[in-house]
N, C-alpha and C positions, 0 to 999 in steps of 0.2 A: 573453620573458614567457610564463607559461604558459598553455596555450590550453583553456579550461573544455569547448568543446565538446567531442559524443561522436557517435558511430553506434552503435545496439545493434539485431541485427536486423533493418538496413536503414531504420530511423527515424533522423533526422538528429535531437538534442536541441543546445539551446543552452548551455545548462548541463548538470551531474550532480548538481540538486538541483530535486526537483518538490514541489509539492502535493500533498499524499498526498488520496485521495478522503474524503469526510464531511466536509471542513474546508471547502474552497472552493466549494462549492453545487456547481452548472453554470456556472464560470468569469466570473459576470458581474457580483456582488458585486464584487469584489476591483477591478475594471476602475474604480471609481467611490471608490477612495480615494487622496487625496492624494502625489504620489511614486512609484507602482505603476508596475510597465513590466512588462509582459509579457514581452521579452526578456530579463529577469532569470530566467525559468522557466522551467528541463526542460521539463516535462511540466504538464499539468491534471490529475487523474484525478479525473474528475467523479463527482457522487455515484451510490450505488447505486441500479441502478434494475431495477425489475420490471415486468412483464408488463403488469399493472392497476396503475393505482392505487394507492398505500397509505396510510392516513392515520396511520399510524405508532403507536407504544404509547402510554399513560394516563401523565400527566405524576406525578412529574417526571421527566425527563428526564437531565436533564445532573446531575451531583453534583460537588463540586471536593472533594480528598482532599492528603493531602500528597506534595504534587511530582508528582501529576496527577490525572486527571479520568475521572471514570467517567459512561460517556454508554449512557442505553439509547432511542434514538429511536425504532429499529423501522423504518428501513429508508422514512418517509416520502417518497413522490416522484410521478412525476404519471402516471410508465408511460410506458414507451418511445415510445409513438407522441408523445408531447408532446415528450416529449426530442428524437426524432428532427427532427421535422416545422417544429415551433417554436422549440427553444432553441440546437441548432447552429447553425442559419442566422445566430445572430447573433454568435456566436464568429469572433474572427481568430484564421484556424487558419493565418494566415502570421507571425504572430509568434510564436508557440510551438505545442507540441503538444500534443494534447486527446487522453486515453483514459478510453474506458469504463469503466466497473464493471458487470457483469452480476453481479444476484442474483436468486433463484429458490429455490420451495419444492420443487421435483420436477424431474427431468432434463427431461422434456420443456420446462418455463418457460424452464430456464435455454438450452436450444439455441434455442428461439423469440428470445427475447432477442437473443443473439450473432446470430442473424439478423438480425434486423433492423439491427443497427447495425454490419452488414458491409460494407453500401450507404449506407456515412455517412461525412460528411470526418474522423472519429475516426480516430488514427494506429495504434492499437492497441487493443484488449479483456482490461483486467482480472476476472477470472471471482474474485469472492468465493464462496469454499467453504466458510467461515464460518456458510452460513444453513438453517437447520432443514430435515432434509429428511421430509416429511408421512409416506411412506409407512413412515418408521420411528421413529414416536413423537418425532418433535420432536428429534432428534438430528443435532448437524451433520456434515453431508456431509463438512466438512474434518478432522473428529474419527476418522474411518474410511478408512483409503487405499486400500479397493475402492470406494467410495463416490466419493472423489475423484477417484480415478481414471476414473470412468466419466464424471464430469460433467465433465473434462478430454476424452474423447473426442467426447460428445456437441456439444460447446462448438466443438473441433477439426474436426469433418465440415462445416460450417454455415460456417465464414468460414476466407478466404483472409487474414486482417491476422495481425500478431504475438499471440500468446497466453499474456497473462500472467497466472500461476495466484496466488495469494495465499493464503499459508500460513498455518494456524491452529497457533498453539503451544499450544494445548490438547491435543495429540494426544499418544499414545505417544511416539514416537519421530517427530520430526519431518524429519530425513534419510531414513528412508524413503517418509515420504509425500513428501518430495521429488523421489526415484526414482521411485513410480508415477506420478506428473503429469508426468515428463519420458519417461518409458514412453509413457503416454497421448497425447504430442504439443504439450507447453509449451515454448514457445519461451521464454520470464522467467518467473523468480520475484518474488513482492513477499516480504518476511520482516522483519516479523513484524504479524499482525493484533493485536489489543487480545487482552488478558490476560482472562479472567471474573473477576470482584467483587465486592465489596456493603459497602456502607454500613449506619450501622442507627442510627436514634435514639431513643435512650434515652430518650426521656420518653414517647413515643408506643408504645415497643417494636414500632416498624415498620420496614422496608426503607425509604429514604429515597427509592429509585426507584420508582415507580407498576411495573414488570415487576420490581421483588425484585433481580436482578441485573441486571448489565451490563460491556461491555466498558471494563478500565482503559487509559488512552494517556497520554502524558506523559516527564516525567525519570524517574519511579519503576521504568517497567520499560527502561531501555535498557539496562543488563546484563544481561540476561534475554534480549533482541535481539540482542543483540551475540554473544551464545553459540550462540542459533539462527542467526543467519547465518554465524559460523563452520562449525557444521552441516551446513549446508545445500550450502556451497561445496564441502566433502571430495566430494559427491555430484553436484554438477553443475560443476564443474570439468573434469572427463575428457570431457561431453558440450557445453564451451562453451556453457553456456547461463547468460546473466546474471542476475545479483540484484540487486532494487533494494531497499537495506535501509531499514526504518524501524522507529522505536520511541523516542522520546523526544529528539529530536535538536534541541539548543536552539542550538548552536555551531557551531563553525568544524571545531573540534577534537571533537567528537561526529559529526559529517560522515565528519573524517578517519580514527577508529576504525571506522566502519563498513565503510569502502574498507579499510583494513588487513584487516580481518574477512573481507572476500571481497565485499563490493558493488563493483557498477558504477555503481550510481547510488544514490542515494538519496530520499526524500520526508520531508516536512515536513507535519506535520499539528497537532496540538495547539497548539504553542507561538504556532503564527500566530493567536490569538484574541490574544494579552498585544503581538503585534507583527507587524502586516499587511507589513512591508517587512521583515523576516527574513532572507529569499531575497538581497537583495540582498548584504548582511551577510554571509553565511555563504559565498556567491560572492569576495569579496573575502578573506575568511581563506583559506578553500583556493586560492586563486592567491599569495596570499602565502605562502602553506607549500609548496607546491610551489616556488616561485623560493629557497626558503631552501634546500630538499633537491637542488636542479638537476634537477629534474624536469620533461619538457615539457608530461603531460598527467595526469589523474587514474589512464588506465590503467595508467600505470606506477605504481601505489598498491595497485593491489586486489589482495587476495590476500597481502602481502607479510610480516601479519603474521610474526613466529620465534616460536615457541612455546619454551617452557623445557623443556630437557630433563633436565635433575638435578632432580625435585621434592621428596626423599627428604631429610629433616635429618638428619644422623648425631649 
């Protein structure tokens, strides 16, 4: 039978299918509904968190669209000393693994951050690069890959745990900002962040989001993910460095397209509001697909896609 678990990095996971961060708070929701086992999860990747405080953007908030969801929260959470001091301590971090998300408006934030939660039972540090950086007009860090890059350095000087960078598909070319955050000292990648968006209703002739725009997540962009993580693998394949793919992942079989594409692991974010036990679900098709193919573990998956080489009609 084939065996779910993984090492990446030197972090032992359970599975090769986590909670992607913004979905699952700080791990302790989910702990409290019916059926849940935390051994059914990779990974935690708890929410983003800052420096201070944030009380997050002017509602509303969350918007539902066809085949997903566009959410502009604004990054609400209580600052790392809360995180740190009060909310891990009550995490079982023997039943699965808990990672950070470090966000920040400015390098310095974001190395403060990663500081702090170096000297925390968190297995690893996801560095969202997705978030405005002040000193250049509200433009995000991950949209520029000297930008990213630097706050992949700054991230990288400050902690000894795994560092995983999380890529924005907004960007030019998103294989190169690949390369510079594997330059800079990224141990993982996450691929792919939310998509930008907007709603708009027409009676009011308003943005339906209190911030105008926001990021979209869901079924609607997983081919859109699945291409960047293709991407992204041509580029850190040669320096062994994994990818945990996300972007729309409702199945078994959306799992196992991502692992074709070039993930090692993947996450789960959206879909788990319509179905808190998911995880369990999508663990059980990929062990079943692997025993159909005679395959022992997911690594013997990733990467495998074949691409077509005659693409030319005559």
């Amino acid at each position: 039978m084939a065996d779910l678990s993984l090492e990446l990095c030197g972090v032992k996971f359970n599975t090769p299918v986590a909670m992607a961060s913004g979905n699952a708070g700080y791990g302790l929701a989910y702990q409290r509904v019916a059926g849940f086992d935390l051994r059914d999860v990779g990974a935690v990747f708890l929410k983003g968190t800052t420096l201070e405080p944030k009380k997050g953007n002017r509602p509303e908030r969350v918007w539902e669209t066809p085949c997903g969801l566009l959410n502009s929260v604004g990054l609400e959470n209580p600052g790392v000393d809360v995180v740190v001091n009060e909310l891990l301590p009550q995490l079982d971090v023997d039943a699965t693994r808990y990672i950070a998300n470090v966000s920040g408006s400015s390098l310095e934030e974001y190395a403060e951050v990663t500081r702090r939660f170096d000297d925390s039972p968190v297995a690893a540090i996801e560095v969202n690069i997705s978030c405005p950086n002040v000193k250049k007009g509200g433009a995000a860090f991950g949209n520029d890959p000297d930008m990213a890059a630097r706050v992949t350095e700054v991230c990288r000087a400050v902690t000894t745990k795994p560092l995983i960078v999380k890529l924005s598909p907004n960007q030019t070319d998103i294989a190169e900002g690949a390369r510079r955050v594997i330059d800079a000292g990224a141990d993982m990648l996450s691929a792919i962040n939310t998509l930008m968006g907007m709603a708009i209703d027409i009676d009011t002739m308003r943005p339906t989001l209190g911030n105008n725009q926001g990021g979209l997540s869901g079924p609607a962009i997983k081919p859109v993910a699945l291409l960047k993580v293709h991407q992204v693998y041509q580029v850190a394949r040669p320096h062994g460095v994994p990818i945990i793919g996300l972007g729309g992942i409702a199945t078994a079989e959306d799992a196992i397209e991502f692992f074709l594409a070039g993930a090692s692991m993947v996450a789960v974010g959206t879909m788990l509001a319509s179905d808190p036990l998911l995880l369990k679900k999508l663990n059980r098709g990929i062990a079943a697909y692997l025993d159909k193919k005679g395959l022992a573990s997911v690594s013997e998956l990733t990467g495998r896609l074949q691409l077509n080489t005659d693409t030319v009609l005559c």
